[in-house]
C-alpha positions in Angstrom: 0.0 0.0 0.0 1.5 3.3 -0.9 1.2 6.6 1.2 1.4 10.9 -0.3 4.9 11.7 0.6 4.2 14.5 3.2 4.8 17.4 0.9 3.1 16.0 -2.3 0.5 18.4 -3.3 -2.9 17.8 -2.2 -4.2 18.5 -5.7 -2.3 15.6 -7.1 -4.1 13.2 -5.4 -7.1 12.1 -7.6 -9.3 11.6 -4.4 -9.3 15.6 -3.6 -10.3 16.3 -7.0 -13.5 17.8 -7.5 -16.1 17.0 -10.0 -16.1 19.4 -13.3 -18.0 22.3 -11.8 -21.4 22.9 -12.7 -23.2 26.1 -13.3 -23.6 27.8 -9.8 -27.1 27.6 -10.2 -27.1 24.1 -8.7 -25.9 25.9 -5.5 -30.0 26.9 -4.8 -31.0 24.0 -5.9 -29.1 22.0 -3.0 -32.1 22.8 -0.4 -35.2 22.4 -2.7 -35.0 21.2 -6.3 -36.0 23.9 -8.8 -39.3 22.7 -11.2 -41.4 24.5 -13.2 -44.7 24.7 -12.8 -47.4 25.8 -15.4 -49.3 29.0 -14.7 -53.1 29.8 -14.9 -54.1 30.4 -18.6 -56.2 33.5 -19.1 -59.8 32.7 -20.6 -59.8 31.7 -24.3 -59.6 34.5 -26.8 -57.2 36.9 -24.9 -54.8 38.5 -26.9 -51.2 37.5 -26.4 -49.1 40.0 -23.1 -47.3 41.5 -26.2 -50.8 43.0 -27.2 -52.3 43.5 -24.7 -49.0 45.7 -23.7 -49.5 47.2 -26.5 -52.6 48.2 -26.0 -51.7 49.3 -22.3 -48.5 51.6 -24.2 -51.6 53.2 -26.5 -53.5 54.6 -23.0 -50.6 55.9 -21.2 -49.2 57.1 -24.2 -49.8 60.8 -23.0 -48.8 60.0 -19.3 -45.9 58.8 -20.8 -44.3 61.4 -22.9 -45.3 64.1 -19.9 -43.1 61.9 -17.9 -40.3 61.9 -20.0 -40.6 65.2 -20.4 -40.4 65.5 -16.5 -36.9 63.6 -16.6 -35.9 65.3 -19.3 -36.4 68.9 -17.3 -34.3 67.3 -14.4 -37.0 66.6 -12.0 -39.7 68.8 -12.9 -42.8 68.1 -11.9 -46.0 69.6 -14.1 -48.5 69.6 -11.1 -46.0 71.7 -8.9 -48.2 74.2 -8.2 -49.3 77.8 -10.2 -46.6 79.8 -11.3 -44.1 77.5 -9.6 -41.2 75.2 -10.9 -39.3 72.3 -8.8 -36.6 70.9 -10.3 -33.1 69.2 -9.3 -29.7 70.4 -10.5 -28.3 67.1 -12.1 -26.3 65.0 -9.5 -27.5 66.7 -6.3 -31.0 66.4 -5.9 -31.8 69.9 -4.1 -34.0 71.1 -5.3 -34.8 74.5 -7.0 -37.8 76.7 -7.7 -38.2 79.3 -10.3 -39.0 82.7 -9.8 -42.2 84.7 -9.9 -42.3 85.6 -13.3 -41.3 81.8 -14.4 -43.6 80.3 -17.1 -46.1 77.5 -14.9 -44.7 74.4 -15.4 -48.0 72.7 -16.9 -48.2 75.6 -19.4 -44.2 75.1 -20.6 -45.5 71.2 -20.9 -48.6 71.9 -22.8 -46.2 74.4 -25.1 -43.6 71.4 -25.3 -45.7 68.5 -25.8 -48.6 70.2 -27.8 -51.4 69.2 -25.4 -53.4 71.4 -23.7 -52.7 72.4 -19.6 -55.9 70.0 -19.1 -54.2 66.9 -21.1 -51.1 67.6 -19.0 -52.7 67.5 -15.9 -54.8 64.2 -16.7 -51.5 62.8 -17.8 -49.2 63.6 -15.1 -52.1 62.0 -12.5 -51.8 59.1 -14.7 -48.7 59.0 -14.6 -48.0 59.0 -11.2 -51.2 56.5 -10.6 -49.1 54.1 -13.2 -45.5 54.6 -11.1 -44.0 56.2 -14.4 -42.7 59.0 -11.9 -42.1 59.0 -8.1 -42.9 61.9 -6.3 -40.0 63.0 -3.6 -40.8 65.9 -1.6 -41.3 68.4 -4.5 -39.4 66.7 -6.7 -40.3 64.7 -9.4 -37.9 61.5 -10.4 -38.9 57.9 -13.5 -39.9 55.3 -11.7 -38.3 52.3 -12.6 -41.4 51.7 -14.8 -40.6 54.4 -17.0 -37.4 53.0 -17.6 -38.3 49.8 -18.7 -41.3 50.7 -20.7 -39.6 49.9 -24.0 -38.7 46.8 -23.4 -40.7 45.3 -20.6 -44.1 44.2 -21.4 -44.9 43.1 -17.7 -43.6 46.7 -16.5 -46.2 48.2 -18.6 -48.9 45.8 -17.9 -47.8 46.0 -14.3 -48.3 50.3 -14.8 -51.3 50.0 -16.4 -52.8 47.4 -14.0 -52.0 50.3 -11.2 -53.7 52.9 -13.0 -56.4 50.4 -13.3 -56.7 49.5 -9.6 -57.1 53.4 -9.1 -59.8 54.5 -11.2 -61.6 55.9 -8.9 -59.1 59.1 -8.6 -59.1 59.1 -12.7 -62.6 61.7 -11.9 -63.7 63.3 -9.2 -67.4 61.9 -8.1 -70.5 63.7 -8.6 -71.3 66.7 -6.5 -73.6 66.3 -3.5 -73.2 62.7 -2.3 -72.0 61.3 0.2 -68.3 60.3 1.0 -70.1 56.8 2.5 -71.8 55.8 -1.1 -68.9 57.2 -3.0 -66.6 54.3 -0.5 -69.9 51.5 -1.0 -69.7 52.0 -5.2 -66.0 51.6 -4.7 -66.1 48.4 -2.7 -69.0 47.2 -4.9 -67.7 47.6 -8.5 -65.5 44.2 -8.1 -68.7 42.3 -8.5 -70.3 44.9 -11.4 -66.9 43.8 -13.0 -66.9 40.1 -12.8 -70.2 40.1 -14.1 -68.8 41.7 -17.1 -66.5 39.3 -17.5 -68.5 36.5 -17.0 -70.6 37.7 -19.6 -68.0 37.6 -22.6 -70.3 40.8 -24.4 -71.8 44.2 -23.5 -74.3 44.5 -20.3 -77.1 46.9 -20.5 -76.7 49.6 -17.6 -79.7 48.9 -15.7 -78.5 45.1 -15.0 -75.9 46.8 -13.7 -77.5 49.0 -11.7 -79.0 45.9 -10.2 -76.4 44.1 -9.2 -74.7 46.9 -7.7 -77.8 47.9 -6.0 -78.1 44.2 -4.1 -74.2 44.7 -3.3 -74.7 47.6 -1.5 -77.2 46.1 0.6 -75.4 43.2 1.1 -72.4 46.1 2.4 -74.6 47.3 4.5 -76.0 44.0 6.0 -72.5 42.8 6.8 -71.5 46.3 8.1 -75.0 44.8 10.3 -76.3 48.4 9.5 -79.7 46.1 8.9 -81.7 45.3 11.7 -83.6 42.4 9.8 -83.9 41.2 6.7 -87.1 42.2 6.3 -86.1 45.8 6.0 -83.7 45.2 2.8 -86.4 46.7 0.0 -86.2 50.1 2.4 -82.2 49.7 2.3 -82.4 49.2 -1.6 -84.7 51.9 -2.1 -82.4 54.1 0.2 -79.4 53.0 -2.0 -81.1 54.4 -4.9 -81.8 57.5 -3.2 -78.1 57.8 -2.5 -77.3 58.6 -6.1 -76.2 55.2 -7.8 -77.5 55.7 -10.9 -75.1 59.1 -10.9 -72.1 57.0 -9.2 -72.2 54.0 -11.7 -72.3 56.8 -14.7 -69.2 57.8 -12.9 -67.6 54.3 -12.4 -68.3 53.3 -15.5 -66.9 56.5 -17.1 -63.6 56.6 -15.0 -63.2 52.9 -16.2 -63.5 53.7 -19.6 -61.1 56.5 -19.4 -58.5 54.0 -17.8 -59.2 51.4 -21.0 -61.2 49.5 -19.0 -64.0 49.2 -20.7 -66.1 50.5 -23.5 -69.8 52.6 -23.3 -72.2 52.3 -26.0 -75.7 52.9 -26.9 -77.8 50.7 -28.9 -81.5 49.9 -29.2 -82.1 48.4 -25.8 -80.2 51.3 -24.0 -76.5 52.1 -23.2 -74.6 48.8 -22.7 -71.0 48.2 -21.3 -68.3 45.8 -22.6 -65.2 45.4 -21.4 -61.6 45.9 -23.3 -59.6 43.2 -23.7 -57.4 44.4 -21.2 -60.0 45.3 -18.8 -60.7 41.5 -19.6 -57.4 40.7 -18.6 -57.1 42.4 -15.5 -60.6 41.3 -13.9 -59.5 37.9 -14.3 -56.3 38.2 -13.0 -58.0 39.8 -10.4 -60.3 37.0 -10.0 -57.0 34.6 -9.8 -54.8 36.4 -7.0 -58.1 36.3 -4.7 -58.0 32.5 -5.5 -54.5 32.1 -5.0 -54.9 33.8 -1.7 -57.7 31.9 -0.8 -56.6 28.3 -1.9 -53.5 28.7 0.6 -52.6 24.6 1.3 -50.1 25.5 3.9 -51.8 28.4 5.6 -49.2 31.2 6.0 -51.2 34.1 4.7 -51.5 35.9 8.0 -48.0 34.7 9.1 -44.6 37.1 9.0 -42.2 36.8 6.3 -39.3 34.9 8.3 -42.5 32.3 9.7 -43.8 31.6 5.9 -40.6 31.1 4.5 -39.9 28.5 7.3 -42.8 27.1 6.4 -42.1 26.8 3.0 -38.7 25.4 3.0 -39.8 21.9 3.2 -42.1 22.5 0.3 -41.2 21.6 -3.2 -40.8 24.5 -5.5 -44.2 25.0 -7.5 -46.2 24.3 -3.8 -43.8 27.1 -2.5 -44.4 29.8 -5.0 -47.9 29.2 -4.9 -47.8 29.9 -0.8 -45.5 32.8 -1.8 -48.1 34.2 -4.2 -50.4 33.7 -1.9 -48.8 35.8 0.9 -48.2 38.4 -1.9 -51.6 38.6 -2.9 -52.8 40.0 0.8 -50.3 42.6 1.4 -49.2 45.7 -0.3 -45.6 45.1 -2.6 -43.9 47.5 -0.8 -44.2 46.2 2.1 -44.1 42.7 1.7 -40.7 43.4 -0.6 -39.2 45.3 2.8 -39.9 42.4 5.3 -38.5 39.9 2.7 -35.2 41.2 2.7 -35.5 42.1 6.5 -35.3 38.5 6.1 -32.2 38.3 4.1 -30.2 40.3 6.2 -30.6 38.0 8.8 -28.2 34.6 9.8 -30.3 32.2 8.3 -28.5 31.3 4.9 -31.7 29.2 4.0 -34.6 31.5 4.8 -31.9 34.1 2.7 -32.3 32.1 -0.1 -36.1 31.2 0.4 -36.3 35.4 0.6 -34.6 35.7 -2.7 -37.1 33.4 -4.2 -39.9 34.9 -3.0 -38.6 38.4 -4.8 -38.4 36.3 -8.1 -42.1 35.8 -7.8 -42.9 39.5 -6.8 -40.6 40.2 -10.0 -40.5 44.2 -11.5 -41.6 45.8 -8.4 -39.0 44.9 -6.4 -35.9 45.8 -8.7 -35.5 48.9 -7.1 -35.0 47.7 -3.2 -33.0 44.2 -4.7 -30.4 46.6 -6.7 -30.0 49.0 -3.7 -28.9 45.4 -1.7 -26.2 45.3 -4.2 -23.9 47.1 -1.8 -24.4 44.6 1.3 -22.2 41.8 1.3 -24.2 39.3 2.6 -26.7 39.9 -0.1 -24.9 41.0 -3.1 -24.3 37.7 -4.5 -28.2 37.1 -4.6 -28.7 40.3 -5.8 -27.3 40.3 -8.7 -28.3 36.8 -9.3 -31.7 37.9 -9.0 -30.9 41.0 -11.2 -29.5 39.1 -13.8 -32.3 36.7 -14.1 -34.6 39.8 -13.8 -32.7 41.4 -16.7 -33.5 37.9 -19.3 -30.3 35.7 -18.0 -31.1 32.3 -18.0 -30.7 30.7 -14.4 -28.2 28.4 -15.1 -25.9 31.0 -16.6 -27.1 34.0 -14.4 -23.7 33.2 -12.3 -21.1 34.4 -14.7 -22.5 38.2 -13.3 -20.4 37.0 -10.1 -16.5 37.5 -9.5 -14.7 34.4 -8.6 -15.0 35.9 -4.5 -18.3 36.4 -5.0 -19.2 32.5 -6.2 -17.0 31.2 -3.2 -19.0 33.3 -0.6 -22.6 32.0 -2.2 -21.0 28.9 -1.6 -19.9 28.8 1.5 -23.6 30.4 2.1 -25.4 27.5 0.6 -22.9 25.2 2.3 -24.1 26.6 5.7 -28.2 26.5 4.8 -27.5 23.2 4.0 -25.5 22.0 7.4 -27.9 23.6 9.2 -31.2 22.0 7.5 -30.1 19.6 5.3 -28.6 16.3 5.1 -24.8 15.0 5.9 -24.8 13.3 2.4 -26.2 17.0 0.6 -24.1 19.0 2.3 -21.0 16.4 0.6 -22.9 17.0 -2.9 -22.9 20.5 -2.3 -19.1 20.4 -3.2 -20.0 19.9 -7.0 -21.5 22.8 -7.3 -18.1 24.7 -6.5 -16.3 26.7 -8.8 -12.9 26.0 -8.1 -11.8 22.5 -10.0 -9.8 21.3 -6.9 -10.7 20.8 -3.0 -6.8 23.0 -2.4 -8.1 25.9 -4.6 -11.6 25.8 -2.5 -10.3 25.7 0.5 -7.5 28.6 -0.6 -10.2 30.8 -1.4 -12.9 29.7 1.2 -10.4 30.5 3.8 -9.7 34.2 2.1 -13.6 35.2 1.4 -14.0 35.5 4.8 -17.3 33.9 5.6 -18.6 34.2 9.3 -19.7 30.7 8.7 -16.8 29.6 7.4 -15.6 27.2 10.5 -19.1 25.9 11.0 -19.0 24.4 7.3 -15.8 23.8 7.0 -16.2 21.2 10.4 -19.9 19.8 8.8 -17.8 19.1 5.7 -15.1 17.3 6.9 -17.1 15.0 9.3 -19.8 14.5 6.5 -17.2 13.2 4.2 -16.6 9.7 3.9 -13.2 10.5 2.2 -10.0 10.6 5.4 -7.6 12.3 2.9 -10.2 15.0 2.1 -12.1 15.1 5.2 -8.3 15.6 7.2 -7.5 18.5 4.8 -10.8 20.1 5.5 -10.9 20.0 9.0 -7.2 21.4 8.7 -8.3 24.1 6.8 -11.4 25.0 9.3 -8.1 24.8 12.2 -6.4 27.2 10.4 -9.7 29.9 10.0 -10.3 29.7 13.3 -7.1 29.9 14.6 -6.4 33.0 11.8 -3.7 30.9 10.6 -2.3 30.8 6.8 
């Protein structure tokens, strides 16, 4: 039996070779196995995303060239105010205001754009309704919607979906009623909208007015504003009293100016129809309130770390569904924060998991991933995430890291993996390395400066059925803590 002659190099023995790396995608993969999963199909006859983006491009068109207009000026923003002007020097964000004899900012628009002061006012709410511009103080800045709008058909169908869900700040409700049965037609169109979907055609008015007559009621009823259900033909009549046939005129309107739907008149009386992409976004309405209420593992109401926990042992497509579904019943912004409160915590695994919940949540959170860029701990993910966001495919996604970067995602993974996985995984883990050696990984696990580094390092080497390897490891993990060479 021969023995390594004490100074023969490690990477000459065949046993400490590593397996030809694979793509550093497999590194996610080593908790939960990556499959797809095929998603809802809209109803029979809707255009394809690329028209119906289209279509979304032809009713912002306005909103959008006021917005680029906006950058263009360096931050102005056309609803600053009569006879006022904020706008931001380049590169410092103060911001400045012209003087009293400056041209108003939505009359040099309407002069620029050749709209009148009125389109340029409707715009610029759309505009800000759709997240084409962010508002900061009294400065206006694109939104990351704006910047994609050439070339991202889900950014614009994400914008026009916004400007869809607020319709009811498109037009100012009729005079002289109520706040209450302005808030009741509100909560009540949902209904008056899936009826219009359902029906595949126009609806005359009056069926309308129905239907969103009985909602009301039923509002009321749950509100237990009725004291018996006898008394529901007085509510109704009251309903009507309130103004409804004035507030759906103005529903149906403001929905119409969004795209929503279309208004016509025909022999039987007006009649409403809705767009394709109103269409569209009812059902995909109609979908994330199923999502959220076909929940199999019951984390809606839970936190972000608690759901992710409970999703780790879930296969992929089960997981994104309870993602979706957690999604669904809060607001992005917020459910995008508390993810990557998540992230910045010590569990490698619920990092991950965190990072895979942003891939469903998808264009709305590239703003808050890309700031992460500049935090250690999570710039390898985020610029994973960035890359796939940007059309990489996943496998490839991990030539965006530097050769540091790979190691540290590595030694990441590796310590998810000790800490829920399996002995024999964590071993498999080491395919997924980039070095082609165990003495180059080791080299450069030792440099990257990992806090987990002697945690893994000491999983590794008593997982591994291999002495030679398992004594070099545990050397290595010696030598880190010890802040040896």
């Amino acid at each position: 039996m021969t023995s390594r002659k004490p100074d023969e190099p490690l990477a000459r023995n065949s046993r400490l070779r590593l397996v030809r790396p694979r793509a550093l995608a497999t590194a996610r993969r080593a908790v939960t196995t990556r499959r797809t999963r095929p998603a809802p199909r809209p109803p029979e006859g809707t255009p394809p995303r690329a028209e119906l983006a289209r279509q979304a491009r032809h009713v912002l068109a306005d909103a959008v060239r006021i917005a680029r207009w906006a950058a263009a000026e360096c931050g102005t923003a056309p609803a600053a105010g009569p006879g006022t002007a904020s706008r931001t020097r380049p590169g410092t964000g103060t911001p400045l205001r012209t003087g009293p004899g400056a041209v108003p900012v939505q009359e040099r628009a309407a002069a620029a754009l050749d709209l009148t002061p009125g389109q340029v006012r409707a715009g610029w709410d759309r505009a800000r309704l759709a997240g084409l511009v962010e508002l900061h103080g009294d400065t206006a800045r694109p939104g990351w919607r704006l910047r994609a709008w050439d070339r991202d058909d889900s950014a614009v169908l994400r914008g026009w979906v916004a400007l869809f869900d607020a319709w009811s700040l498109v037009h100012p409700a009729p005079e002289g009623v109520a706040p209450g049965a302005v808030a009741e037609v509100v909560e009540a169109l949902p209904q008056v909208l899936s009826l219009l979907q359902l029906s595949q055609g126009p609806v005359l008015v009056p069926a309308l007015l129905d239907l969103l007559g009985q909602r009301v009621v039923e509002l009321r009823g749950e509100r237990c504003e009725v004291p018996a259900p006898e008394q529901a033909p007085e509510i109704s009549a009251q309903a009507d009293n309130d103004g409804l046939p004035a507030l759906l005129d103005w529903a149906l309107e403001g929905l119409a100016a969004v795209g929503a739907l279309t208004l016509d008149s025909g022999a039987d009386g007006r009649h409403a129809t809705l767009t394709p992409l109103g269409n569209w976004a009812v059902w995909v309405k109609l979908e994330q309130i199923c999502v959220a209420a076909q929940s199999p593992a019951g984390n809606i109401e839970r936190s972000a770390e608690d759901m992710l926990r409970g999703c780790a042992r879930l296969t992929p497509g089960p997981a994104r569904d309870e993602y979706r579904a957690w999604l669904a019943a809060r607001t992005l912004s917020s459910a995008v924060s508390e993810l990557l409160a998540v992230a910045r915590g010590e569990d490698a695994l619920l990092r991950g998991l965190a990072f895979e919940a942003l891939r469903v949540v998808g264009a709305p959170a590239e703003a808050e991933v890309r700031a992460t860029v500049a935090e250690p701990s999570l710039r390898p993910y985020a610029l994973l995430w960035l890359a796939e966001y940007e059309g990489a495919d996943p496998d490839e996604a991990q030539e965006v890291l530097t050769r540091e970067e790979a190691t540290w995602l590595w030694v990441d993974t590796a310590a998810a993996v000790a800490d829920h996985g399996e002995s024999a995984l964590l071993v498999r883990h080491l395919d997924a390395a980039v070095q082609g050696t165990v003495p180059a990984l080791l080299d450069e696990v030792r440099a990257v400066g990992h806090p987990r580094t002697v945690q893994v390092l000491v999983a590794l080497a008593a997982a591994h059925p291999d002495p030679a390897l398992a004594k070099a490891v545990r050397r290595a993990a010696f030598q880190v803590h010890t802040g040896g060479a």
